[in-house]
BADRENTOR-983124 format. One line per 2 residues: number of its first residue (from 0); their letters; for each residue x, y, z of C-alpha. Coordinates in steps of 0.2 Angstrom, whole numbers, plus 5000, padded with zeros to 4 digits. Layout:
// residues N
NUM) a) X Y Z  ...
// end
This chain:
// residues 85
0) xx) 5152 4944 5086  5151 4931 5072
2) xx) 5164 4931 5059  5161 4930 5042
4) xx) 5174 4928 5027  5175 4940 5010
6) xx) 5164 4926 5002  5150 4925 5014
8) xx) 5149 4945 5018  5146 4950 5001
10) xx) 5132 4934 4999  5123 4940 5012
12) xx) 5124 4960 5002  5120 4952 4988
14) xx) 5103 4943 4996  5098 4959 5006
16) xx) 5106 4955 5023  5113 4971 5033
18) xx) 5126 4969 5043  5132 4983 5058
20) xx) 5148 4985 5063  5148 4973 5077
22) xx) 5143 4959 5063  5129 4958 5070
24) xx) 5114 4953 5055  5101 4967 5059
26) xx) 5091 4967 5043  5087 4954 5031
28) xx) 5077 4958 5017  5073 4940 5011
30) xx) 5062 4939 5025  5052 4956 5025
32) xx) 5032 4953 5025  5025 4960 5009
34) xx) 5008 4968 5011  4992 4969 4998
36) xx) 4987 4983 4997  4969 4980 5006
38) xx) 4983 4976 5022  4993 4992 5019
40) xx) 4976 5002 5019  4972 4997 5036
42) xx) 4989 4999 5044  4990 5015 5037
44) xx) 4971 5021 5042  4974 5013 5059
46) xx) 4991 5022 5061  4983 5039 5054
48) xx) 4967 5036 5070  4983 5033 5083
50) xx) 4995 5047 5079  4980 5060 5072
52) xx) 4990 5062 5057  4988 5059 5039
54) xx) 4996 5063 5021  4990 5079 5014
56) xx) 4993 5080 4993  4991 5099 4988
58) xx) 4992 5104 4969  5007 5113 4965
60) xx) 5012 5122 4951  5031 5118 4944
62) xx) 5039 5129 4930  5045 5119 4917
64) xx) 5062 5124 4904  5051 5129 4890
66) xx) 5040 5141 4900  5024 5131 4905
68) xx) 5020 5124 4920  5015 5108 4926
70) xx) 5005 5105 4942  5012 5093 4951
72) xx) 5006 5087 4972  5016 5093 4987
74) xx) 5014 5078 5000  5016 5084 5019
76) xx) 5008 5079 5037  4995 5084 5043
78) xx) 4983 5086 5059  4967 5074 5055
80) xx) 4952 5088 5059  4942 5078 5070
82) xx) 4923 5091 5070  4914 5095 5056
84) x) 4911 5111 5051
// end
């Protein structure tokens, strides 16, 4: 278990860096791989053909306060359909 003074903890807060209670660094956020969008299409496409799940938006209506509605979209999981009908 490292030890770390008042000083260094609340550096690493500050920089992203999450410690667990042993004081054992298990996430810091400075050094997190950003993706393009182009790279998070693919990741989430090839996660989607693995699992045979996918985000689903459906339109749904939401009362407002002054008696309208707006229609916002729902997001669940779904199954992928795999045949065509």
């Amino acid at each position: 278990m490292e030890e770390y003074t008042e000083k260094e903890y609340n550096k690493m807060i500050k920089r992203g860096v999450v410690i667990d209670m042993s004081g054992n660094k298990i996430q810091d956020k400075t050094k997190q791989k950003t993706f393009t969008p182009e790279e998070f299409a693919k990741k989430y496409q090839a996660l989607c053909e693995e699992t045979g799940y996918n985000l689903v938006g459906n339109p749904v209506f939401v009362k407002r306060d002054d008696g309208t509605y707006s229609i916002t979209l729902q997001f669940s999981v779904g199954r992928i359909k795999k045949e065509v009908v």
